[in-house]
C-alpha positions in Angstrom: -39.8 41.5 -35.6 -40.3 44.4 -37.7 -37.8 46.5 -40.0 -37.5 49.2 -37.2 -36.5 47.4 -34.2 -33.3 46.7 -36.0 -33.2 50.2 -35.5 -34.3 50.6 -32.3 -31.7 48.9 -30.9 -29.3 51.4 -31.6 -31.1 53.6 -30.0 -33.3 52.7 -27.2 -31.1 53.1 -23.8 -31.5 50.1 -21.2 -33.6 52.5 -18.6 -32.1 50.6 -15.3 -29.4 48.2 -14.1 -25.5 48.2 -14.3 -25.9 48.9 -18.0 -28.1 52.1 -17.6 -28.2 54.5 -20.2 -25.7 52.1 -22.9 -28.3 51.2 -25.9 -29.5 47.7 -26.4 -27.4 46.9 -29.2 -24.1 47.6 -26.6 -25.5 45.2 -24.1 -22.9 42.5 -23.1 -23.9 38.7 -24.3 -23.5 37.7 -20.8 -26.3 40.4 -19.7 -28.2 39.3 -22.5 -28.0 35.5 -21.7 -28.7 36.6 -17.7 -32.3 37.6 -19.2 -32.2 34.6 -21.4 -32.3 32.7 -18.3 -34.0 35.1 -15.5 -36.8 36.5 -17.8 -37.1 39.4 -20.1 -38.9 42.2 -19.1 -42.3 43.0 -19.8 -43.5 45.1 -23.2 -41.3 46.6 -25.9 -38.3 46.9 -23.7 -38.4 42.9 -23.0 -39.2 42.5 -26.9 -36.4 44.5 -27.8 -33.7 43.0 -25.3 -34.9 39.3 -26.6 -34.4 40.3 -30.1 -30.4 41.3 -29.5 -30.6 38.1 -27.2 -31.2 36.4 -30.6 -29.0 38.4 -32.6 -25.9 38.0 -30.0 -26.3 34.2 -29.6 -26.5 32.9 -33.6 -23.7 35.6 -34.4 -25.6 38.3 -36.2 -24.5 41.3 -34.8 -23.3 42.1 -38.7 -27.1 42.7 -39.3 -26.2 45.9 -37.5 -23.2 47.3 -39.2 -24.9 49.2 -41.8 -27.5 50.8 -39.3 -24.4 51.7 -37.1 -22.7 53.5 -40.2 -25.8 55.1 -40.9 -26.3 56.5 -37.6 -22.4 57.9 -37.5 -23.1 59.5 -40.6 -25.7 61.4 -39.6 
């Protein structure tokens, strides 16, 4: 993981599915675990999706607060 995709995630949009167009950090846990189990997909997109997989299951969507303010304030 680097610094940015912590940033990325508020702000790439999921490109297909039920959830098109809401940014990876909005994804549901239960879409997220669905991946988990089906497979990610394939490059940054997957990368990106795993990583809020990650964040979503140990309980560290806080890590995202300040990025959120940030973005609000801008």
């Amino acid at each position: 993981m680097k610094p940015e995709d912590l940033e990325r995630l508020l702000t790439v949009e999921m490109p297909f599915g039920k959830y098109k167009g809401r940014v990876i950090a909005d994804l549901p846990g239960n879409y997220l675990n669905w991946f988990a189990r089906e497979g990610f997909p394939h490059g940054d997109l997957g990368r990106l999706i795993a990583l809020m997989h990650e964040i979503d299951h140990n309980g560290l969507e806080e890590l995202l607060t300040p990025l959120r303010r940030l973005k609000a304030s801008r």
